[in-house]
Structure formats: C-alpha cells, structure tokens
C-alpha atoms as one frame of an Amber mdcrd trajectory, in Angstrom:
protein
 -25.077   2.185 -16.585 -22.468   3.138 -19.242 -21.172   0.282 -21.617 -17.661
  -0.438 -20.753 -14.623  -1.153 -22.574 -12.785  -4.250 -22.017  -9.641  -2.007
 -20.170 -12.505  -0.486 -17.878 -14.304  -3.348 -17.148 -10.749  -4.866 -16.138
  -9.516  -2.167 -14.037 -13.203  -1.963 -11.950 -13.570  -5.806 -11.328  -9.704
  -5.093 -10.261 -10.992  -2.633  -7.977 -13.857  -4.025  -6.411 -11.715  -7.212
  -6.024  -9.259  -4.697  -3.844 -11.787  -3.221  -2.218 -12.845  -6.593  -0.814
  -9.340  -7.413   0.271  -8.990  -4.508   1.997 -12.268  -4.845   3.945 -11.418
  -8.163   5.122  -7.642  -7.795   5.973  -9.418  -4.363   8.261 -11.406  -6.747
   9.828  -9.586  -9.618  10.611  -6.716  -7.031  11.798  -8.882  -5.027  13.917
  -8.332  -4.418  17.708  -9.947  -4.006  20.710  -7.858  -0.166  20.861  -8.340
   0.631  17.999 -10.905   3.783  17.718 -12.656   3.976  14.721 -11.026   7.299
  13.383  -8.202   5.048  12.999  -9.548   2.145  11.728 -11.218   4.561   9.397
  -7.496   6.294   8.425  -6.346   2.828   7.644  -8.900   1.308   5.586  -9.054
   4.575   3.024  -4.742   4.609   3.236  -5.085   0.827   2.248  -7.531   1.296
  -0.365  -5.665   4.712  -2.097  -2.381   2.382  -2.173  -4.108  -0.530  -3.759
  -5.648   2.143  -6.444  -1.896   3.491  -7.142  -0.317  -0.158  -7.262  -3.150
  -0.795  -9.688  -2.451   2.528 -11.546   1.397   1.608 -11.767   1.256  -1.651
 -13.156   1.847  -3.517  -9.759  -1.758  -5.755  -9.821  -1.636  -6.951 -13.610
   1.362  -7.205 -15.575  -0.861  -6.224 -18.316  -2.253  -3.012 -17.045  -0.811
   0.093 -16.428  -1.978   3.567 -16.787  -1.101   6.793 -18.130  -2.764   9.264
 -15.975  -2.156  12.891 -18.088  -3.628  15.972 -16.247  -5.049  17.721 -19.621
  -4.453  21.860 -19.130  -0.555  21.104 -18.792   0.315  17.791 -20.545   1.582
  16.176 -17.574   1.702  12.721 -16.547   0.801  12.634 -12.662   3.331   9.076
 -12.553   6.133  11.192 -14.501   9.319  10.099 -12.260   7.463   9.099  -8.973
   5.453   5.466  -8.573   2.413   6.408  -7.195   1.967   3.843  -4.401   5.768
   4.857  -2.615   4.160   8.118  -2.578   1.068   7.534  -0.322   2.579   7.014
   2.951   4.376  10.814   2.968   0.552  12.583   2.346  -2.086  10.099   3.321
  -2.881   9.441   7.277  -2.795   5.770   8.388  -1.340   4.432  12.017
C-alpha cells in the first residue's frame, strides 16, 4: 500500500465510514418486496451521493475538493453541486 497524505487518509476513513452507513441504513430499510436489483440500485445511488456530498464540502467543513478534468481545465463542480445532481442520472426507487 501507498503512503498517504493526511487529506487522503481523511477523505478514505470518510469514505469507508459512509460506506458503512450506507450498508446499514440498506439493511435496516430493507423489505420483504424489495428485489434485489433494487436494493442493489439503491445502495450504489446512496453511496455515489455520499461520495459527491463528501466531494462538495457537505461531510467536513474542512474538506472540499477541486475535481479538474486535466485535457480541458475544467472543474467537474464548476456551477452544479455534485450531490443535487445524482438523482437526474443515477437509478434508485
């Protein structure tokens, strides 16, 4: 494994703290209908939208990205927040 900065280290203990969230909330929400193609949809919706919020500054006051897509100089957050975005291209019920 790769020695990590302190930002890096920060934003993956983040994660993995989201990603346990996430897993129990599914859980603990979970029906009897539900099939698991959409249980599936709404675990991976969940965990993109925690990654954006995270991305944007919504998790720790203290962190929030820049996110510059190299070829064209562009920031990928320029005018949007990335989390409002999820729910008009990602699949969730």
């Amino acid at each position: 494994m790769e020695i990590l900065n302190e930002v890096q280290m920060e934003f993956f203990r983040l994660l993995s703290q989201k990603q346990k969230e996430v897993c129990v909330c599914s859980l603990l929400n979970m029906n009897q209908q539900q099939n698991m193609e959409e249980l599936l949809y709404d675990v991976t919706y969940e965990m993109a939208c925690c990654i954006m919020e995270l991305l944007d500054g919504y998790v720790k006051d203290d962190l929030k990205f820049k996110i510059i897509e190299e070829n064209r100089n562009v920031s990928l957050r320029q005018g949007i927040e990335l989390h409002d975005v999820c729910a008009e291209y990602l699949k969730h019920t």
